[in-house]
KOLROMAR-778028 format. One record per residue (C-alpha): residue number from 1; residue in three letters; x, y, z. Coordinates in nm, 4 decimals, decimal comma, m for minus. Layout:
<pts>
NUM_ALA_X_Y_Z
...
</pts>
This chain:
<pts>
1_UNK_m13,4931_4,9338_0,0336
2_UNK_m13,5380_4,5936_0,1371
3_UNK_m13,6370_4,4916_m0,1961
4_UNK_m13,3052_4,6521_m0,3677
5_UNK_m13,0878_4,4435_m0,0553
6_UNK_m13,2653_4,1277_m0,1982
7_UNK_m13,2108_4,2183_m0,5477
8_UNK_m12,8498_4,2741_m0,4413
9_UNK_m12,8211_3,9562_m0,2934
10_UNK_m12,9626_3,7136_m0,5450
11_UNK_m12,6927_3,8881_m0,8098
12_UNK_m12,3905_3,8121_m0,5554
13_UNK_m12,5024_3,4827_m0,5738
14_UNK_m12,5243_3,4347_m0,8811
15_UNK_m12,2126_3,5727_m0,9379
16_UNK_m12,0368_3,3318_m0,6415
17_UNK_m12,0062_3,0543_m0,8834
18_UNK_m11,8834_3,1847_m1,1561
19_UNK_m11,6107_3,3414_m1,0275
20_UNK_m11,5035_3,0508_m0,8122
21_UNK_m11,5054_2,8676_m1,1545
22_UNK_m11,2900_3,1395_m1,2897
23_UNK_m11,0673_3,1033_m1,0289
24_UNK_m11,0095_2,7015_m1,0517
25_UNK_m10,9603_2,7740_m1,4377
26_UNK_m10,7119_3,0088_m1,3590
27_UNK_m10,5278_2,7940_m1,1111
28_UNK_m10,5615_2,5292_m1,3910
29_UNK_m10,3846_2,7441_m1,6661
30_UNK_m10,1300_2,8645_m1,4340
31_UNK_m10,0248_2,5719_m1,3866
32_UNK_m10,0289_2,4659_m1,7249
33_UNK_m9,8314_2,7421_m1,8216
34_UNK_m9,5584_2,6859_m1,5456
35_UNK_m9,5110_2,3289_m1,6339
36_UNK_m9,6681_2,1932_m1,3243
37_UNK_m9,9381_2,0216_m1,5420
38_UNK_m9,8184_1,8049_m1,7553
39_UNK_m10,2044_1,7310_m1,9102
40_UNK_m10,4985_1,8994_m1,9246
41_UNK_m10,8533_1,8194_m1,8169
42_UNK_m10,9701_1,6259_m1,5106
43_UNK_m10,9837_1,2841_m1,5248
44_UNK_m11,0757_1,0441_m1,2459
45_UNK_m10,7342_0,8311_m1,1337
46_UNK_m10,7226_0,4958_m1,1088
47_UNK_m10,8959_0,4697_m0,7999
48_UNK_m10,7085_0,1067_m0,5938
49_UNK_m10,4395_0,2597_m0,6805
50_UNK_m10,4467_0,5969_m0,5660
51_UNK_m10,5683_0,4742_m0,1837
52_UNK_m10,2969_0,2056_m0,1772
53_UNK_m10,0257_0,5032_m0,2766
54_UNK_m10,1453_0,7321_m0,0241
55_UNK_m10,1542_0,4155_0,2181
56_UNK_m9,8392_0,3406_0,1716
57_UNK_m9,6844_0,7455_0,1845
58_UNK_m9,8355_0,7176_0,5351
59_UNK_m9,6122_0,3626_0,5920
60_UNK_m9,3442_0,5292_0,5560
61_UNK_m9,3726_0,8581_0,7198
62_UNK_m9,5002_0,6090_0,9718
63_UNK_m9,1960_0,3987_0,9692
64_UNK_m8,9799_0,6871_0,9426
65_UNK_m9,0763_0,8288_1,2829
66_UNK_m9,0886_0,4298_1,4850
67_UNK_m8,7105_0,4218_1,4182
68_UNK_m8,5901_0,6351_1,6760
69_UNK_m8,8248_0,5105_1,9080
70_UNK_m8,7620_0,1285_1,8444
71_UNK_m8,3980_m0,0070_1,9374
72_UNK_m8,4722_m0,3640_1,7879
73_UNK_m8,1878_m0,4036_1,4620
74_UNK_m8,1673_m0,6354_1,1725
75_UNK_m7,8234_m0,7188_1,0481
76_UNK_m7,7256_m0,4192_1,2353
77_UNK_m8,0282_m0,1696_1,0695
78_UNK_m8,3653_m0,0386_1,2004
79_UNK_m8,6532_m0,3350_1,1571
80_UNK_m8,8247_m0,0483_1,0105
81_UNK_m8,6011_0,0573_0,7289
82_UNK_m8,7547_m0,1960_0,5049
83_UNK_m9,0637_m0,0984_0,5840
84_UNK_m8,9765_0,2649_0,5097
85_UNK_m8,7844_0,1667_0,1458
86_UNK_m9,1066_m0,0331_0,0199
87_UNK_m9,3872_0,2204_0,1645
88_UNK_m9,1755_0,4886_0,0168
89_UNK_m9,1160_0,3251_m0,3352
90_UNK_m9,4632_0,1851_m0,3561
91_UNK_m9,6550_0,5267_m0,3032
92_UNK_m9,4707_0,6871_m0,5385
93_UNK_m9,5002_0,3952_m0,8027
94_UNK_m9,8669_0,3612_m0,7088
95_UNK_m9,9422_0,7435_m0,7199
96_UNK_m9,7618_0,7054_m1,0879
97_UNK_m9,9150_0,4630_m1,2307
98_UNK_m10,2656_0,6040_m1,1405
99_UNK_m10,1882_0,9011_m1,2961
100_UNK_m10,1167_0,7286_m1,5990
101_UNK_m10,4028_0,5152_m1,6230
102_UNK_m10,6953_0,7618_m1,5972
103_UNK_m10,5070_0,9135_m1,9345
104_UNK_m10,5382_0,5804_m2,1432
105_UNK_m10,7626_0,6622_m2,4562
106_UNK_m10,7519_0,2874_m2,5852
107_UNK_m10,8059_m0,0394_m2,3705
108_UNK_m10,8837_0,1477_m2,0537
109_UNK_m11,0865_m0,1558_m1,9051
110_UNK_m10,7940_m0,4017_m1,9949
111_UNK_m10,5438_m0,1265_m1,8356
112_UNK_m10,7902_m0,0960_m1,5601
113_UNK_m10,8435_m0,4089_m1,4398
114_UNK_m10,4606_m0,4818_m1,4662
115_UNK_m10,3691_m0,1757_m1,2541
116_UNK_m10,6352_m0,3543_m0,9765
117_UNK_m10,4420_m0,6540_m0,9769
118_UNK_m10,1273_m0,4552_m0,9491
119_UNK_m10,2290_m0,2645_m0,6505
120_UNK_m10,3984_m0,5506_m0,4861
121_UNK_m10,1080_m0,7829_m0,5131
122_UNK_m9,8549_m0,4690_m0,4116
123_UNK_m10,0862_m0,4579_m0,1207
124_UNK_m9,9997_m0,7887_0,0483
125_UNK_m9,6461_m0,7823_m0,0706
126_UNK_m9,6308_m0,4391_0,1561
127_UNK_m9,8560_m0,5517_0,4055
128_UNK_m9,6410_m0,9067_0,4791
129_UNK_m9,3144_m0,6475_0,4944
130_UNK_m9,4679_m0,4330_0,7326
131_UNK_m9,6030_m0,7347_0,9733
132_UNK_m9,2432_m0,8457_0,9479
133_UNK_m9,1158_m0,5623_1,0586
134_UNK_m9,3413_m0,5400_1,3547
135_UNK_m9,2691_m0,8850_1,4415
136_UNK_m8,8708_m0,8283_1,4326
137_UNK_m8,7881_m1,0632_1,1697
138_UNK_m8,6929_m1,1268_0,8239
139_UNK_m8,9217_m1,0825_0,5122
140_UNK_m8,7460_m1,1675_0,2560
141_UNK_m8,5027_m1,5077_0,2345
142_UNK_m8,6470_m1,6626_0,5734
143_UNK_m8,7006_m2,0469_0,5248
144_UNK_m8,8561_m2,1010_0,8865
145_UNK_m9,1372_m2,3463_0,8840
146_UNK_m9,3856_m2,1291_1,1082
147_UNK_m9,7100_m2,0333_0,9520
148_UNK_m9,6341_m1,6170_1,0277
149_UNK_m9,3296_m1,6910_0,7906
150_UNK_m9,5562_m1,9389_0,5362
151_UNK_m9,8309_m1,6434_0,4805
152_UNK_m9,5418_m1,3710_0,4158
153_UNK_m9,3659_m1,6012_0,1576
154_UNK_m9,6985_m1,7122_m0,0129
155_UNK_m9,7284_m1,3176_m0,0900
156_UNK_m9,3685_m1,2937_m0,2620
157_UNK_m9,4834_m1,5980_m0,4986
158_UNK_m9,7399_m1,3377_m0,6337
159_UNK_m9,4522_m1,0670_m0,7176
160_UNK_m9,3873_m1,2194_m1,0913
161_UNK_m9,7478_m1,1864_m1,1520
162_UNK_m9,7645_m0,8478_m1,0542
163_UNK_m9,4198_m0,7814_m1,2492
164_UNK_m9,6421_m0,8966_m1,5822
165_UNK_m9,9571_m0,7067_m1,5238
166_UNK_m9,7046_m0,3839_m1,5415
167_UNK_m9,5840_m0,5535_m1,8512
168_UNK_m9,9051_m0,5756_m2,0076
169_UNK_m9,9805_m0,1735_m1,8883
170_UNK_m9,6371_m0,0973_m2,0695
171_UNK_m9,7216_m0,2808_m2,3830
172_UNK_m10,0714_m0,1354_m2,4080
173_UNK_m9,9290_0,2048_m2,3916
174_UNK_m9,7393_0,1583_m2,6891
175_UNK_m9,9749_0,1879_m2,8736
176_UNK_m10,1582_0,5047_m2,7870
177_UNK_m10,1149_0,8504_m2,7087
178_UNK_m10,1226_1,0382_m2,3879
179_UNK_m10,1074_1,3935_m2,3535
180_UNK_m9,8913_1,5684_m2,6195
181_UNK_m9,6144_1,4073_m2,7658
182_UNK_m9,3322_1,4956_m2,4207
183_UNK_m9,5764_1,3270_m2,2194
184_UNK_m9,6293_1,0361_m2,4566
185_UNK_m9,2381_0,9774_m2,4476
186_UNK_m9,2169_1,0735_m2,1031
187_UNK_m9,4971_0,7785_m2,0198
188_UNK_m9,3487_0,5315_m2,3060
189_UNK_m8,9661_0,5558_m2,1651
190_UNK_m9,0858_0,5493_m1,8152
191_UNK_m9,2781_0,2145_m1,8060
192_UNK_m8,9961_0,0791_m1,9923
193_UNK_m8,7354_0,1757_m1,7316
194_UNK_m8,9765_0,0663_m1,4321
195_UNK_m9,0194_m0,2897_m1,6135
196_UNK_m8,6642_m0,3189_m1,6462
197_UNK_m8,6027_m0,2522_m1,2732
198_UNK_m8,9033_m0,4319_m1,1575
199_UNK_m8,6964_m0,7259_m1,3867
200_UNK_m8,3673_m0,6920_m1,2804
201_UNK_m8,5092_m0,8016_m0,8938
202_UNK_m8,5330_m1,1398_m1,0094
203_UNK_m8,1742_m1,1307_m1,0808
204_UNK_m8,1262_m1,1014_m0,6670
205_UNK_m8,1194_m1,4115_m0,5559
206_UNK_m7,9979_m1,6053_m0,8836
207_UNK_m7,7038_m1,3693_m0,9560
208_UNK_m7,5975_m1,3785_m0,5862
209_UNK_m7,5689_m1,7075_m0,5243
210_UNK_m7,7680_m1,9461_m0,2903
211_UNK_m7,5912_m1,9341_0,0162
212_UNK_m7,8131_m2,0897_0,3971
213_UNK_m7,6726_m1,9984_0,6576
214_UNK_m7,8122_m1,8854_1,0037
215_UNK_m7,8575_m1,5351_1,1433
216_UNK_m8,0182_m1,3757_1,4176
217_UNK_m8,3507_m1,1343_1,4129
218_UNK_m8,4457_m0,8302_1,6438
219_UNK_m8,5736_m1,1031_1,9227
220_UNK_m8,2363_m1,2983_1,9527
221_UNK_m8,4537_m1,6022_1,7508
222_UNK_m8,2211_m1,8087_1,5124
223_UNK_m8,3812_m1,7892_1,1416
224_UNK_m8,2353_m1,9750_0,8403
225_UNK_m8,1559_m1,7753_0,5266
226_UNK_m8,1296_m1,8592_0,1956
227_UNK_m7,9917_m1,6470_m0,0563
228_UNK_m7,8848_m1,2573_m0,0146
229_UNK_m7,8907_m0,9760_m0,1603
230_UNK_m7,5110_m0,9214_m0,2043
231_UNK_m7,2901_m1,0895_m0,5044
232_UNK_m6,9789_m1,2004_m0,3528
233_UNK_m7,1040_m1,0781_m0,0225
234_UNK_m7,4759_m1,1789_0,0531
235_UNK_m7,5180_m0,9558_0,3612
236_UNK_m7,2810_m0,7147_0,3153
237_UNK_m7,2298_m0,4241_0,4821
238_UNK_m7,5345_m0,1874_0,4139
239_UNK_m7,5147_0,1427_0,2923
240_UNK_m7,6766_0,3935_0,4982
241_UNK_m8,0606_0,4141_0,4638
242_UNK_m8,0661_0,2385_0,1166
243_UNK_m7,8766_m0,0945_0,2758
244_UNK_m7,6669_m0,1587_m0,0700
245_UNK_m7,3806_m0,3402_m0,0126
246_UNK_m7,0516_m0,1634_0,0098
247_UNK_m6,8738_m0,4613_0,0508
248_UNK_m6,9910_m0,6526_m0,3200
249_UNK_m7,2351_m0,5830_m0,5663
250_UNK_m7,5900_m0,5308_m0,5347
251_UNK_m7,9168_m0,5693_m0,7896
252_UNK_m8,1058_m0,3509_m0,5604
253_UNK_m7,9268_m0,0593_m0,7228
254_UNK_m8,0120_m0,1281_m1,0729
255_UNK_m8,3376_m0,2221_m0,8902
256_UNK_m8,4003_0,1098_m0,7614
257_UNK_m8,3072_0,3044_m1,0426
258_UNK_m8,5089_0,1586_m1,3258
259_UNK_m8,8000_0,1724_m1,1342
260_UNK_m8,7761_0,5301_m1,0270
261_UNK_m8,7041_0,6137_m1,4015
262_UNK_m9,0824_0,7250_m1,5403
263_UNK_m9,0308_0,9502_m1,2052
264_UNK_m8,7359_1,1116_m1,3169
265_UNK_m8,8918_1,1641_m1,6800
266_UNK_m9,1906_1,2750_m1,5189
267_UNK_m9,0040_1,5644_m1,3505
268_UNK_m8,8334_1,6485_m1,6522
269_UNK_m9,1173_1,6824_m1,8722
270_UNK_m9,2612_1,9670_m1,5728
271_UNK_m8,9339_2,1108_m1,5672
272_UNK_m8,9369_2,1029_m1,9870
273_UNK_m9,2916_2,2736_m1,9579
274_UNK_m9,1978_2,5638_m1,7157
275_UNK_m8,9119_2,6606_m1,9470
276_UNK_m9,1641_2,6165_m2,2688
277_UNK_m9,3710_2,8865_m2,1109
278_UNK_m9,0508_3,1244_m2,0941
279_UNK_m8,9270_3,0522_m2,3808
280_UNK_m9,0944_2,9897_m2,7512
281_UNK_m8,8036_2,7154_m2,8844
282_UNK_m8,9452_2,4961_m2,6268
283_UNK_m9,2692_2,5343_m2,7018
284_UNK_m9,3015_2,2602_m2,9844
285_UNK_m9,3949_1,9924_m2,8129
286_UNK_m9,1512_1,7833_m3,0832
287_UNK_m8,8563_1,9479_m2,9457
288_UNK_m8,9848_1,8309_m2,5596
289_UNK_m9,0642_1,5238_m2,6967
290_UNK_m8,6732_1,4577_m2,8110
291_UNK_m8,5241_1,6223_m2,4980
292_UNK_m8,6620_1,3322_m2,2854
293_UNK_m8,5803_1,0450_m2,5361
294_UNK_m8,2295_1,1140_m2,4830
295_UNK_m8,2571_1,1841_m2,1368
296_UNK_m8,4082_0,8148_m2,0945
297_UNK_m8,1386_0,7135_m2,3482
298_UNK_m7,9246_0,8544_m2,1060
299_UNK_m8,0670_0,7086_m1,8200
300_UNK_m8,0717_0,3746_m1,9824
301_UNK_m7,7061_0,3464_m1,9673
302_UNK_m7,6831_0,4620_m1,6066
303_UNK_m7,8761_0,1608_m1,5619
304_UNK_m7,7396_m0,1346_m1,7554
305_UNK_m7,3868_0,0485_m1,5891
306_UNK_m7,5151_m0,0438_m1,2481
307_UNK_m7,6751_m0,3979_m1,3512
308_UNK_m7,2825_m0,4742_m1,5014
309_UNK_m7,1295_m0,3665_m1,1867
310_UNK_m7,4091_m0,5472_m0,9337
311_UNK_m7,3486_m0,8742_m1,1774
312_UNK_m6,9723_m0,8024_m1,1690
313_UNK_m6,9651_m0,8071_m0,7590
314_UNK_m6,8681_m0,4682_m0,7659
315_UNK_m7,0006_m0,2263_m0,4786
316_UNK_m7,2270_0,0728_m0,6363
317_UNK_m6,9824_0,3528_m0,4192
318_UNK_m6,6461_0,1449_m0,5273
319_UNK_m6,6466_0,1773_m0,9162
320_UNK_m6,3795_0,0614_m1,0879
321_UNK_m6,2644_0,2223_m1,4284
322_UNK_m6,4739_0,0223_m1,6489
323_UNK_m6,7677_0,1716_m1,4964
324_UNK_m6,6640_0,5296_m1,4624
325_UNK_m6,6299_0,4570_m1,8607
326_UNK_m7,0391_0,3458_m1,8873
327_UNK_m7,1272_0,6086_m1,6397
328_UNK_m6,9333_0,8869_m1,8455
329_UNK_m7,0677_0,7530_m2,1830
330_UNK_m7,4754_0,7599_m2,0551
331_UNK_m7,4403_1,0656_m1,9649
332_UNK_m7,1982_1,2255_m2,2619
333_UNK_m7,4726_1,0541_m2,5387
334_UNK_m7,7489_1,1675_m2,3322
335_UNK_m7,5695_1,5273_m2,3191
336_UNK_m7,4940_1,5882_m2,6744
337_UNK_m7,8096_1,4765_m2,8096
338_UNK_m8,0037_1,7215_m2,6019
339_UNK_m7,7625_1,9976_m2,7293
340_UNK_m7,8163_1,8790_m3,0763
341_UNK_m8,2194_1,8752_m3,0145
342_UNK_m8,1696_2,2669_m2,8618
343_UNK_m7,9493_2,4331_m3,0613
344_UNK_m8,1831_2,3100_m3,3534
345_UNK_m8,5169_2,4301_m3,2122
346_UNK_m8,3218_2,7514_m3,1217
347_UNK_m8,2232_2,7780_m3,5087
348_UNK_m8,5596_2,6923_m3,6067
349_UNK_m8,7123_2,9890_m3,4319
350_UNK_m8,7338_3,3473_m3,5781
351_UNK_m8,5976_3,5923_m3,3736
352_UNK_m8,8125_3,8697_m3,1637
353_UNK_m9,0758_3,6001_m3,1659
354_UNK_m9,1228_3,6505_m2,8018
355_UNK_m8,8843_3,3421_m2,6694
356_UNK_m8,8899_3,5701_m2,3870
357_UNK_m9,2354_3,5966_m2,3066
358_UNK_m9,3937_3,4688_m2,0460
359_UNK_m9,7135_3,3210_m2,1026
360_UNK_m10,0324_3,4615_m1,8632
361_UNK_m10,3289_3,2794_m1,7964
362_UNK_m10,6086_3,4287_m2,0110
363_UNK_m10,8373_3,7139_m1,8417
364_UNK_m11,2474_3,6606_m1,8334
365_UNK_m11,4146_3,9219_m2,0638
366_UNK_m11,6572_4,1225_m1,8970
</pts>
């Protein structure tokens, strides 16, 4: 009896693994099948950048929850809203772009080594914001001569370096392929959208003007400004949470938008892949693949609309008719050539093919 119990025990053991193996498999295709996936395989992610993302989600949860606890304002807003806007667009850029790099089948050193200097320089640029905040001053603009001031603009001299080692990334994805062919174009489109916004910050302080004059941080200290982040209105009046000017134009909003772009693509391309496993016209990868270009095309135009209307000193919630017109004609070109792309993959596939079906993760055989 006691032999049989051992007998019986050694088998259940043996059996432990593989059906916790067949379990994470079947997680795995599930979510390949429902478009949560948009790869397959495990691959290790980019490892700097993946703490610095995760630091920087808990920046700005941590931010988040100091403002109603902390009276102390900046031109009339939390000291920690920065704080929250760059944790908050950092993690999920961060996150991103590790993601992306533990998928690179060519150069993955080069691309390596340039996400490292990426996240270290993002690092101190988010670190300088941060002790800013806690010190109830201004980051960004502040020409005082003490040396808390001198280390936080030393790190913002290192901001056009880390603007071309995402550059290089972007170029060195050209020319390879990750994932199927959606992904590729969702990772190809993306990068360029992010470099665009990452360029059009540059544009912040040239296309709004130099303007010193003196203002007044959270400790009632006098600080000198130069430069704002206004045209035609360098402080502004800030939009809730984001801060954009409502008052003149603002680069921040073509800013924000290009470099949230490859996160917009990124959610289209999972949204693309839970319809593909419903329905068999999605399935060719092809079709996917179009569906996003003209969704970037798309977004493109929203973009360049908003970097005309910053330039133009036009506030992003006051839009004139000009840029109604570029809004309307992003999204109409974006809109008819993902029509086009469907109704042609729809054509293109036989009927009672099983565009219905819905595709189950495959069963172990026994």
């Amino acid at each position: 009896m006691c032999r049989n119990a051992y007998r019986h025990n050694v088998i259940a053991m043996n059996k432990t693994p593989a059906a916790a193996r067949h379990r994470v498999a079947s997680l795995t295709e599930q979510a390949a099948a429902s478009g949560l996936a948009l790869t397959q395989g495990g691959r290790r992610w980019h490892r700097p950048l993946l703490v610095l993302g995760i630091a920087c989600g808990v920046i700005a949860l941590a931010s988040l929850a100091a403002i109603p606890f902390d009276d102390r304002l900046i031109n009339g807003e939390s000291v920690w809203i920065k704080a929250f806007k760059f944790g908050f667009s950092f993690a999920t850029y961060c996150l991103s772009l590790a993601w992306l790099l533990s998928h690179m089948t060519k150069l993955r050193r080069t691309g390596w080594a340039f996400g490292t200097l990426f996240a270290v320089i993002s690092a101190a640029e988010v670190g300088v914001i941060v002790a800013a905040a806690a010190m109830g001053t201004y980051s960004h603009f502040n020409t005082s001569e003490d040396p808390f001031n001198q280390v936080v603009q030393l790190a913002f001299q290192f901001v056009p370096v880390m603007f071309m080692a995402n550059l290089v990334i972007a170029v060195i994805v050209l020319f390879q392929r990750i994932g199927d062919k959606a992904v590729t174009a969702v990772v190809r489109w993306g990068l360029l959208l992010s470099t665009l916004g990452m360029f059009a910050a540059f544009f912040i302080v040239t296309v709004g003007g130099q303007g010193e004059r003196t203002a007044v941080d959270a400790n009632g200290d006098e600080v000198v400004l130069n430069a704002g982040h206004g045209v035609g209105d360098l402080d502004g009046n800030g939009m809730f949470l984001t801060g954009w000017s409502t008052t003149g134009g603002d680069m921040r909003v073509p800013h924000f938008i290009g470099l949230h772009g490859i996160h917009v693509l990124i959610g289209a391309a999972m949204l693309l892949g839970f319809v593909a496993a419903r329905r068999a016209w999605m399935r060719d990868e092809r079709v996917r693949a179009a569906i996003v270009r003209w969704l970037a095309v798309g977004y493109l135009g929203v973009f360049a609309t908003t970097a005309v209307q910053a330039v133009r000193g036009q506030s992003f919630v006051a839009p004139d008719a000009a840029t109604l017109a570029g809004f309307a004609a992003s999204v109409l070109v974006a809109a008819a050539g993902i029509a086009l792309t469907v109704r042609k993959a729809r054509k293109a596939t036989p009927v009672g093919d099983g565009s219905h079906e819905v595709i189950e993760p495959a069963l172990p055989v026994r």
